[in-house]
N, C-alpha and C positions, 0 to 999 in steps of 0.2 A: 364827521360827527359819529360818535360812539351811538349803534343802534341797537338794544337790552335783548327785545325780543329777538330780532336774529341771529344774536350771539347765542343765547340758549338754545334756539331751533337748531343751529348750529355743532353746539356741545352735544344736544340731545339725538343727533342722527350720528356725529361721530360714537358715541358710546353704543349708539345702533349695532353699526357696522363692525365695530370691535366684537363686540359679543357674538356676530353673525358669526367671528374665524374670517374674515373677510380686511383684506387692507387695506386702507383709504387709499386713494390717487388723488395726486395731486387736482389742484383745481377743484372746482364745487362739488361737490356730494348729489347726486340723484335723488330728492328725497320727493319726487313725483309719482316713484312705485315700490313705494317699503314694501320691505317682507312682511308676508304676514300668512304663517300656516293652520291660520282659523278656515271652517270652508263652511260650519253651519251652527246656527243657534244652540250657546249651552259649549260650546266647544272651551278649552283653556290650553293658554300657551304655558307650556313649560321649558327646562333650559336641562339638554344632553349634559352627560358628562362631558364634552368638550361645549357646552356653553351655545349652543345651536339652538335658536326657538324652536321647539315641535307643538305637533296639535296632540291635545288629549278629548277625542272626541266627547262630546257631553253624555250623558246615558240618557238611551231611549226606551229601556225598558225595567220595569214595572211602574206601571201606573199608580200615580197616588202617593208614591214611596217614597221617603224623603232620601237624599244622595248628599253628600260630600266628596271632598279630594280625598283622598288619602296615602299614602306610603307605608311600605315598610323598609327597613332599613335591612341591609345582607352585608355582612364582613364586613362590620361600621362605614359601610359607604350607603348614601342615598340610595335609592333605585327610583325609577318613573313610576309616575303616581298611576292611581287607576279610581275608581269609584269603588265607595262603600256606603253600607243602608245606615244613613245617620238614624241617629237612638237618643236623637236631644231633647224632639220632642214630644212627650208618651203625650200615645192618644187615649184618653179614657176614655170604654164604652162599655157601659150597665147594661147588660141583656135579661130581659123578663122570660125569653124563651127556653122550651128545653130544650131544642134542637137549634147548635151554632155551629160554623164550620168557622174556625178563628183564621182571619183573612190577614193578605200578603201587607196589609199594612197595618194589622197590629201587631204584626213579628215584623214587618220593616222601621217602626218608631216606639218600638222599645216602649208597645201599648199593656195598658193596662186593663184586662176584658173580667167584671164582674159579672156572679150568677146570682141572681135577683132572684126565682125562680122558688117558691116553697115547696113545689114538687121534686125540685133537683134539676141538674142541666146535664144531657150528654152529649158530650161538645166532639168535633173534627178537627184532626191537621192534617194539613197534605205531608208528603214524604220529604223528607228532610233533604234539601240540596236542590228539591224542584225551583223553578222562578217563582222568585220571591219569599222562600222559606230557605234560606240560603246564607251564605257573605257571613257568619258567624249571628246570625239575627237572634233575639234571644223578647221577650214578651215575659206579662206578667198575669195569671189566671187567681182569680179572689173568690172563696165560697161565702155569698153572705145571704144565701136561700137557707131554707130549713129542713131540702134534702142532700144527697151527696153529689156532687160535683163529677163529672168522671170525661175525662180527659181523653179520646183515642185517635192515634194516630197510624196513617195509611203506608204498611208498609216497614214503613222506620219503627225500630222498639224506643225504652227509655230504661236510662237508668235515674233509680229514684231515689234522691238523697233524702233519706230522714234523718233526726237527729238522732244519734245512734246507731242507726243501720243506711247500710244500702243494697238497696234491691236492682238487676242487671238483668237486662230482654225483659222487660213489660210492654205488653202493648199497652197499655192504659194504666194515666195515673187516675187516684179518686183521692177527691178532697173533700172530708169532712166540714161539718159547719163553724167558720171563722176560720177555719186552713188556705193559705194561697201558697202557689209555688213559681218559684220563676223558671222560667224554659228555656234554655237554650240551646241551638244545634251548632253539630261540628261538621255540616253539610251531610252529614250520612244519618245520626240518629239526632235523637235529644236527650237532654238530662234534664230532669226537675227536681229543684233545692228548693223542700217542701216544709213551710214555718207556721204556727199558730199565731 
């Protein structure tokens, strides 16, 4: 009698062992200790250029941060994936203070950090490439207080794109009131593309 489910279990442990590079032997298949080169929570299997499951360990650091797989491609061939700070989901967060230092996870989710503040805000970044301000991270700073906005960061300059000009090594941007600028780093500095 034809039995469904062990014919799949079947199929599905030979197409296993194929992919492993591995070639079946005759007689039953071992399927009591499949491969499997996960070893800890958050890990992902991926497939070598010759088609071998490997681990892609999970990311364990930055806290908070949201992570994706991702790849780049080199001489239109795949390459093995690694982690990147996903930017899917902005975090909006209204600050009434004047003193912020803009954290690893609103440049890790492509947040968006308003200045509330009618005295104005003089805001921090840490230095561009450090953890968590890092991975191409990029955030969004909004003046909607009724003084200037002023943006400094530690270390790393900016270049400031306005419309019309741009300005190269500033340590600090400042935003007028109704100006925001988006930030992004190239792991060493930042640029801000500053709009009304």
């Amino acid at each position: 009698m034809f039995d469904k489910a062990a014919t799949v279990l079947a199929v599905f442990v030979l197409v296993v062992v194929i992919m492993m590079g591995q070639e079946p032997q005759s007689g039953s298949v071992n399927v009591s200790q499949p491969f499997n080169p996960m070893t800890a929570l958050g890990d992902l299997i991926y497939g070598t250029n010759n088609g071998i499951p490997t681990r892609l360990p999970g990311p364990t650091s930055q806290n908070g941060v949201t992570y994706t797989a991702c790849e780049t491609p080199a001489s239109s061939q795949a390459t093995a994936p690694g982690w990147c700070q996903a930017a899917l989901v902005p975090n909006f967060r209204p600050i009434d203070e004047f003193k912020y230092r803009i954290s690893a996870t609103d440049m890790g989710n492509g947040g968006r950090v308003v200045c509330r503040n009618n005295a104005g805000c003089s805001w921090g970044l840490a230095q561009a490439g450090t953890s968590g301000y890092g991975n191409n991270g990029f955030f969004t700073v909004e003046n909607q207080g009724s003084g200037i906005l002023t943006l400094t960061a530690r270390t790393s300059t900016f270049t400031i794109v306005y419309p019309g000009s741009i300005q190269k090594g500033k340590s600090s941007v400042s935003l007028t009131i109704g100006e925001s600028a988006l930030v992004y780093t190239d792991n060493l500095n930042y640029s801000a593309y500053v709009t009304k």
